[in-house]
SEKOL-135137 format. One record per residue: x, y, z of N, C-alpha, C, O, CB in turn; residue in three letters. Coordinates in steps of 0.1 Angstrom, whole numbers, padded with zeros to 4 digits, always signed. Glycine has a CB too. Layout:
<pts>
XYZXYZXYZXYZXYZALA ...
</pts>
This chain:
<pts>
+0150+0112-0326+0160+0117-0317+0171+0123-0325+0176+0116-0334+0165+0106-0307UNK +0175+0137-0322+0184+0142-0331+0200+0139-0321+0203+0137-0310+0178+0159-0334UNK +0205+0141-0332+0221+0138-0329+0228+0151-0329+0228+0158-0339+0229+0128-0340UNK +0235+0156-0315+0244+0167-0314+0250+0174-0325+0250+0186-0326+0255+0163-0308UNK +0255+0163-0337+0266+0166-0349+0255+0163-0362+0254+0151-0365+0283+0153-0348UNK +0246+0173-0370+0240+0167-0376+0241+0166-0390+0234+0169-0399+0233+0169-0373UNK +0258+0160-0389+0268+0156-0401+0263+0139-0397+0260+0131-0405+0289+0161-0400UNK +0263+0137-0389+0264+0123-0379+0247+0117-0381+0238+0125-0378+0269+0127-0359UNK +0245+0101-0385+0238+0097-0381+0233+0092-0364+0239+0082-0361+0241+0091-0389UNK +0226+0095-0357+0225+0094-0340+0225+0078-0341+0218+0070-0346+0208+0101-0332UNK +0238+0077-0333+0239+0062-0328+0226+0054-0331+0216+0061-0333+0241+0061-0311UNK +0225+0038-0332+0217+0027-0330+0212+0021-0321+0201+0014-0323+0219+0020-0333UNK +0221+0022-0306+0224+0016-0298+0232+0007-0295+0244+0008-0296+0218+0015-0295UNK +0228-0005-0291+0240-0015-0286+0230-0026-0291+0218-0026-0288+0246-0016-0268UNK +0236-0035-0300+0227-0046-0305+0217-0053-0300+0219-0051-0288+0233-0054-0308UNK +0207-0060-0302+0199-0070-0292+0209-0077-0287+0213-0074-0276+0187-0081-0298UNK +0217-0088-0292+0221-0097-0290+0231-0097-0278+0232-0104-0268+0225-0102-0300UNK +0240-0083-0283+0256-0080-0267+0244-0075-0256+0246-0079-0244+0274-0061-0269UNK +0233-0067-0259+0226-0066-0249+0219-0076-0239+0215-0074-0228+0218-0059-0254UNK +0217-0088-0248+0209-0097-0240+0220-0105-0238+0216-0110-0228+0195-0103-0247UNK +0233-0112-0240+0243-0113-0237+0249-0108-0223+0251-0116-0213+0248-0109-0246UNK +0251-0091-0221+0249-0086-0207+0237-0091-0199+0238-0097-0189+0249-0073-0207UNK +0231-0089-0202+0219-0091-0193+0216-0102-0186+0213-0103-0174+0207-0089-0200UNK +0219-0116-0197+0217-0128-0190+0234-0129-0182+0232-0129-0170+0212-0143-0202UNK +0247-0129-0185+0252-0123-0178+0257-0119-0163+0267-0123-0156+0248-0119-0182UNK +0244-0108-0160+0242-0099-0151+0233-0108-0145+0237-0114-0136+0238-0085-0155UNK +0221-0109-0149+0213-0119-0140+0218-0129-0131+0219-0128-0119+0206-0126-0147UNK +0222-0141-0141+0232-0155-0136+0239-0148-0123+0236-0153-0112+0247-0161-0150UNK +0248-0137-0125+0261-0131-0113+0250-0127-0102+0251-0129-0090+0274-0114-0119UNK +0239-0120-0108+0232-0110-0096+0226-0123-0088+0225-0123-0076+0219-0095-0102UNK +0220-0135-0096+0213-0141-0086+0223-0155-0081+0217-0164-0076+0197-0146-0092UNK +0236-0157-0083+0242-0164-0074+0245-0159-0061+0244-0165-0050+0253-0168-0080UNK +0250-0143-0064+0254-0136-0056+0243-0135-0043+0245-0137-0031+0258-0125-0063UNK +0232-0132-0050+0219-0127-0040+0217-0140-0033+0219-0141-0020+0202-0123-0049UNK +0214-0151-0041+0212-0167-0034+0222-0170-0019+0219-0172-0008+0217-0180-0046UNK +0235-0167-0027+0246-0170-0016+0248-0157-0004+0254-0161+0005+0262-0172-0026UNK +0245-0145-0002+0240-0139+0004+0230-0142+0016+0230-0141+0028+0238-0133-0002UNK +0224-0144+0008+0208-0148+0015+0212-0161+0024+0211-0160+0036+0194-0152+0003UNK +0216-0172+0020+0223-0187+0023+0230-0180+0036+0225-0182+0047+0236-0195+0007UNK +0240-0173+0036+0250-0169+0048+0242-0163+0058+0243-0167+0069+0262-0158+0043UNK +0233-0151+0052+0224-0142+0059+0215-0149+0071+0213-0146+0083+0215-0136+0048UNK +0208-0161+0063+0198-0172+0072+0203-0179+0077+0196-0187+0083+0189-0180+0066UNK +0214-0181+0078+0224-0194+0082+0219-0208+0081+0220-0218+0089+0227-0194+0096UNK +0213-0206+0064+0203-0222+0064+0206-0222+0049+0211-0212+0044+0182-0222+0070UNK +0202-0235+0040+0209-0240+0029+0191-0233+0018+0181-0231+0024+0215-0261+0031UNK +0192-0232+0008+0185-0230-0003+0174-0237-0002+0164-0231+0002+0191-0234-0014UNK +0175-0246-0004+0166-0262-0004+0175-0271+0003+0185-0276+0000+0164-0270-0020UNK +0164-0272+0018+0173-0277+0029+0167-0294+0031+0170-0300+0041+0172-0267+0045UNK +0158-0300+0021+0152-0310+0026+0169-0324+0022+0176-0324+0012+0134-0313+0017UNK +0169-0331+0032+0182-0336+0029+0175-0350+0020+0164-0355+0018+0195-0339+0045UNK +0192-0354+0013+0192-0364+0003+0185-0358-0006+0174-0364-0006+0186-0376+0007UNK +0184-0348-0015+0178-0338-0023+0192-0338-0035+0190-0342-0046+0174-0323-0014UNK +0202-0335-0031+0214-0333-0035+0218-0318-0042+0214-0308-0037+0216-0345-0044UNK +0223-0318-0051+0219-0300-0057+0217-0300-0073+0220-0290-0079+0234-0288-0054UNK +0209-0314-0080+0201-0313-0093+0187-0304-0088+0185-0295-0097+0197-0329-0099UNK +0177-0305-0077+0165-0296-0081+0169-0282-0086+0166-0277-0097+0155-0294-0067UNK +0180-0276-0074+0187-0263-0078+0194-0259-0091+0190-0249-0097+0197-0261-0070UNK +0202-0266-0094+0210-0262-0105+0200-0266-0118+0201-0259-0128+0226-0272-0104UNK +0189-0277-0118+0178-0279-0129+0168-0263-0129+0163-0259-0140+0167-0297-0124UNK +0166-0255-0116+0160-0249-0116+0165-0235-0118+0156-0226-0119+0156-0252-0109UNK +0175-0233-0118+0184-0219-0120+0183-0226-0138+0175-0220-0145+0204-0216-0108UNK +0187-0233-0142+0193-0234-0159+0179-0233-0162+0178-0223-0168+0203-0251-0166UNK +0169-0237-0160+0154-0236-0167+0151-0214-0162+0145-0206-0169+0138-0252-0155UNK +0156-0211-0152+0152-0199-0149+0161-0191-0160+0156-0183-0167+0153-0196-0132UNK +0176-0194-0162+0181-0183-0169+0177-0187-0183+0181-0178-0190+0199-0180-0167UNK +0168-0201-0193+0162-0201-0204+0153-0190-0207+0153-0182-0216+0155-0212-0203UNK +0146-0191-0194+0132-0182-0194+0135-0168-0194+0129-0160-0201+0122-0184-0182UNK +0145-0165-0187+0151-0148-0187+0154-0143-0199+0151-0132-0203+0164-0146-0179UNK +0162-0155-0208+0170-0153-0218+0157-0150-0228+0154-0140-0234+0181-0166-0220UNK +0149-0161-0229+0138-0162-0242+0129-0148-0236+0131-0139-0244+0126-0181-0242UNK +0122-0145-0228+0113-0135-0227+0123-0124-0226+0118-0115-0233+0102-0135-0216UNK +0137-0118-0220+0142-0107-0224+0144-0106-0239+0137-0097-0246+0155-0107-0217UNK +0152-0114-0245+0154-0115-0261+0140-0111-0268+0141-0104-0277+0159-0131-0266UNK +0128-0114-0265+0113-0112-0272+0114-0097-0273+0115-0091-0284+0099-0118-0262UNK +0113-0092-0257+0117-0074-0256+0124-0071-0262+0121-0060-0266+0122-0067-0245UNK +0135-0076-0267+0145-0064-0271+0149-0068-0282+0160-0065-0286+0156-0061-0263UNK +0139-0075-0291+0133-0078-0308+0131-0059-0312+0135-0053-0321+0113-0091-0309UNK +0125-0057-0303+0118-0038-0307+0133-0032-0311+0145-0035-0309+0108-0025-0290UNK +0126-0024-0316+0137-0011-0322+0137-0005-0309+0146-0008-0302+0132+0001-0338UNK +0128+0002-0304+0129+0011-0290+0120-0001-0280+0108+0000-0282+0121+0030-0290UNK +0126-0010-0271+0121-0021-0258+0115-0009-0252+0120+0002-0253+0134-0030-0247UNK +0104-0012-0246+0100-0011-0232+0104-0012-0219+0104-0023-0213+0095-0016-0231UNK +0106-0005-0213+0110-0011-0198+0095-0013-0190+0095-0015-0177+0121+0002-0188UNK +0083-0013-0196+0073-0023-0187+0074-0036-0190+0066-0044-0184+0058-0021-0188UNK +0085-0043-0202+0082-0058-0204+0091-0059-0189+0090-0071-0185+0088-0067-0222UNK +0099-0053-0179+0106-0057-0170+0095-0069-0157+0095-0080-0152+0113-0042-0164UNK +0091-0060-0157+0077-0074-0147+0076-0084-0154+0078-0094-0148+0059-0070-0147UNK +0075-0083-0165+0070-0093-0175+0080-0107-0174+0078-0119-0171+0071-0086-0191UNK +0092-0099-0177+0105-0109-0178+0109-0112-0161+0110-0125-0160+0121-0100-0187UNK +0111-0107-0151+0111-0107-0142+0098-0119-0133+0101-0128-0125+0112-0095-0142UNK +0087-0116-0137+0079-0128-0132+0077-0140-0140+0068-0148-0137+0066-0124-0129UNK +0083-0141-0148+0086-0154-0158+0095-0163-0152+0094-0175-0150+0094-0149-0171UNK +0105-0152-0149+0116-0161-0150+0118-0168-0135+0125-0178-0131+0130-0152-0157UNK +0110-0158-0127+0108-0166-0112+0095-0183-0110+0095-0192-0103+0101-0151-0100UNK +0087-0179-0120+0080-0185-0118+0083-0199-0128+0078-0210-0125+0069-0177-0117UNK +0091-0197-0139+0098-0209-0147+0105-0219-0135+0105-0231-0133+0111-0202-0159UNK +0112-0207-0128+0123-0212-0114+0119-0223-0104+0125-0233-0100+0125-0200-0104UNK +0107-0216-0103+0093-0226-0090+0095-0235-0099+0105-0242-0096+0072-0221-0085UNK +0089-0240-0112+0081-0252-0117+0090-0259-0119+0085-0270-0118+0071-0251-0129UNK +0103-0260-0123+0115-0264-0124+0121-0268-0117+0130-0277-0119+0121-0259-0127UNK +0118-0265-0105+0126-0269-0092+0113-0283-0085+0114-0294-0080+0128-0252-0080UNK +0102-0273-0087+0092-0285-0081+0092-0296-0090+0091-0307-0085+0076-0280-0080UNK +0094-0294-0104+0092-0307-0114+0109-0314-0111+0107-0326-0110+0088-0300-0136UNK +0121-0311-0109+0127-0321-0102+0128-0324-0089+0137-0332-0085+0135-0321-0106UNK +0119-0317-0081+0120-0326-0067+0112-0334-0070+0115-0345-0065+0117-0321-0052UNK +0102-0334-0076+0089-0343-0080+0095-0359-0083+0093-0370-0078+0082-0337-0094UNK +0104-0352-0097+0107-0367-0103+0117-0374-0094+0117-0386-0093+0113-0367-0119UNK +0126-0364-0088+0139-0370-0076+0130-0382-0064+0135-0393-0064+0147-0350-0064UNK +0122-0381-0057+0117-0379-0046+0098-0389-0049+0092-0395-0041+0117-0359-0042UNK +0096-0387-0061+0078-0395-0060+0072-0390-0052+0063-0397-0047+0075-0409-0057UNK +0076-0375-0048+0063-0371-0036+0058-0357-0035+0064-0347-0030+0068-0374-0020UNK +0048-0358-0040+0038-0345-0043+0041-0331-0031+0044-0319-0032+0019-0352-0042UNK +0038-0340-0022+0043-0329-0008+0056-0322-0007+0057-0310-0003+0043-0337+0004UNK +0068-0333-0013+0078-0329-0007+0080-0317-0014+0083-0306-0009+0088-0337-0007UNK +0079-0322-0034+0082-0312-0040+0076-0299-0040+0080-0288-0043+0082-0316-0048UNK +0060-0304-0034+0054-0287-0029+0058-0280-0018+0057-0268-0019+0038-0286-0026UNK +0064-0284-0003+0071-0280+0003+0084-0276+0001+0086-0270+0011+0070-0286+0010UNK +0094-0275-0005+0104-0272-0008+0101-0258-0020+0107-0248-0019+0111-0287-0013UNK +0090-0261-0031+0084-0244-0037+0079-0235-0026+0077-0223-0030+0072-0246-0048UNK +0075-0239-0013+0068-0229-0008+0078-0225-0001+0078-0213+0000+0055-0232-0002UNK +0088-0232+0007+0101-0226+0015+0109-0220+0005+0117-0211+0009+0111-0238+0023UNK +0108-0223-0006+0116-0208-0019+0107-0199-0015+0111-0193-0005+0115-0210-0041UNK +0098-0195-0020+0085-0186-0021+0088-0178-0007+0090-0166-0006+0068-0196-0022UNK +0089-0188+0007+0085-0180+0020+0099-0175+0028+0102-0167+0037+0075-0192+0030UNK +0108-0185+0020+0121-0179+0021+0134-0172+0018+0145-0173+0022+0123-0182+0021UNK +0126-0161+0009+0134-0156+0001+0140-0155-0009+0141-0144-0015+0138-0155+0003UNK +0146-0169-0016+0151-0171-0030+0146-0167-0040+0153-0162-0049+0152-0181-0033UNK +0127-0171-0038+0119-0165-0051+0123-0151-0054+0127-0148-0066+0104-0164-0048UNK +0122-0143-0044+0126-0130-0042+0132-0121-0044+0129-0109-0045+0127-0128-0038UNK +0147-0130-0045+0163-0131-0046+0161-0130-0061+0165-0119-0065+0173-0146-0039UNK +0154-0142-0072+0156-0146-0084+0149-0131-0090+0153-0121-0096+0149-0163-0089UNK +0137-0133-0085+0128-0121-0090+0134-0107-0090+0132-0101-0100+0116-0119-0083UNK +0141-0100-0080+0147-0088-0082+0162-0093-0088+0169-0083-0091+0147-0079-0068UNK +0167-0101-0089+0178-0100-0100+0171-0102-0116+0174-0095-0125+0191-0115-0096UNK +0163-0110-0118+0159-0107-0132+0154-0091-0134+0155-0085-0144+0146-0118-0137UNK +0150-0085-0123+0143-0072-0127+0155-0062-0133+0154-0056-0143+0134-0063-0112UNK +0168-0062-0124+0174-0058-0123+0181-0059-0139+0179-0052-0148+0178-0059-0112UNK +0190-0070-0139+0192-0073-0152+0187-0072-0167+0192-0071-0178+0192-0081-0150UNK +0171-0073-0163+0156-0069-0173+0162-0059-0177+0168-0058-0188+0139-0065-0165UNK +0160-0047-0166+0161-0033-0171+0175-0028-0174+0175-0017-0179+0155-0023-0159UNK +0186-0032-0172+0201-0032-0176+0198-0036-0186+0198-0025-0192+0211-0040-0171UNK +0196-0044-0195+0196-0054-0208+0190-0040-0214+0198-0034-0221+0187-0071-0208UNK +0175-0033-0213+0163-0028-0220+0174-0014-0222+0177-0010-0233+0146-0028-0210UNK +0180-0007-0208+0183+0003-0211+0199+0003-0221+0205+0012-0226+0181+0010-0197UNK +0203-0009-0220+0215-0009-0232+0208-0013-0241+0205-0022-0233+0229-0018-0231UNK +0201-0015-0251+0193-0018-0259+0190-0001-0267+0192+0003-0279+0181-0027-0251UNK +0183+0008-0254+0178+0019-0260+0189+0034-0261+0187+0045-0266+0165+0022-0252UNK +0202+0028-0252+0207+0039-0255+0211+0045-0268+0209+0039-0279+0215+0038-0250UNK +0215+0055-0267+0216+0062-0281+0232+0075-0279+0235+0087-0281+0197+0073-0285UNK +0240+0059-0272+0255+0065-0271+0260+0072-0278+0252+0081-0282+0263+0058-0271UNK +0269+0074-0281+0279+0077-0297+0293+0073-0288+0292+0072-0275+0279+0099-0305UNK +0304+0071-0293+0316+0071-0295+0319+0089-0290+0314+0099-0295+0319+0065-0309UNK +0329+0086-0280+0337+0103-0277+0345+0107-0293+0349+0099-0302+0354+0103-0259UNK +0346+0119-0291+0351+0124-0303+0356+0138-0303+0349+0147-0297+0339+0123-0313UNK +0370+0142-0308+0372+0159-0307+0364+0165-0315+0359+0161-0325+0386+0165-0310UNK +0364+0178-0310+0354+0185-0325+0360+0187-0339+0354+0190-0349+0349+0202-0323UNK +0373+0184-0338+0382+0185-0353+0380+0170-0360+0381+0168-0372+0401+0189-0351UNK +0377+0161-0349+0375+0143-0355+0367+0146-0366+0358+0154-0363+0367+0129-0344UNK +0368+0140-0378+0359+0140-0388+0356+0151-0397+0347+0150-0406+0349+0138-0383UNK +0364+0165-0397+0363+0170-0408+0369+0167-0419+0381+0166-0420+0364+0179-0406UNK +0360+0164-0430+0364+0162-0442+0372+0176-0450+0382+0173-0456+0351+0158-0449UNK +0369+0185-0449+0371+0197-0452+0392+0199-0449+0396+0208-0442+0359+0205-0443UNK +0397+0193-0454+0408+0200-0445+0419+0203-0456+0429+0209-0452+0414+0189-0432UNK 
</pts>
């Protein structure tokens, strides 16, 4: 990719790290926001089985933004990311979400059912949904700050040596 000024090396982009920094970020905000939306929208609670308390949730969002974080960061190891790893990171990080949530209703509760009823009312209720298009979203925010090839604004007199 050539650079406008070709005194100028063409930008690098924006590091892995502030990139995956935004990204997880962006995720965390996009899927509280989406969850608590959705919560007002249905006029019904997340995970409504009562005496549950809110460890399955909060054990299952912190294992979901691990997974976002570890498979986004993998992507954007590359010099130029992909934006097809976005599925990738995106169905990870929903499905980290399910097993997380089912593995502490499991251990909360001793009951195979409950904890599989409570993954399938995520799944049939939207939340999965909610998690999954906020990681997509975020995915591809993170990938496309990663590949930009910004520069810094500049007058056309900035930087002559010549003077």
């Amino acid at each position: 990719m050539s650079s406008s000024d070709p005194r100028r090396p063409p930008s690098a982009g924006v590091s892995a790290v502030l990139a995956l920094v935004m990204a997880v970020i962006s995720f965390f905000a996009l899927a509280v926001f989406g969850l608590g939306a959705l919560s007002i929208t249905t006029d019904a609670d997340i995970i409504s089985i009562q005496g549950l308390g809110q460890a399955p949730g909060a054990v299952g969002m912190l294992f979901g933004v691990i997974a976002f974080a570890a498979t986004l960061g993998l992507a954007l190891r590359a010099g130029h990311p992909s934006f097809l790893s976005v599925p990738v990171v995106a169905l990870s990080t929903a499905l980290v979400h399910l097993l997380a949530v089912w593995v502490a209703v499991l251990l909360s509760t001793n009951d195979l059912i409950v904890a599989t009823a409570v993954v399938g009312d995520l799944v049939r209720g939207g939340p999965s949904l909610v998690l999954l298009a906020a990681a997509a979203v975020a995915a591809w925010g993170g990938i496309a700050l990663r590949r930009t090839r910004a520069q810094h604004p500049h007058w056309p007199w900035e930087g002559d040596d010549a003077e």
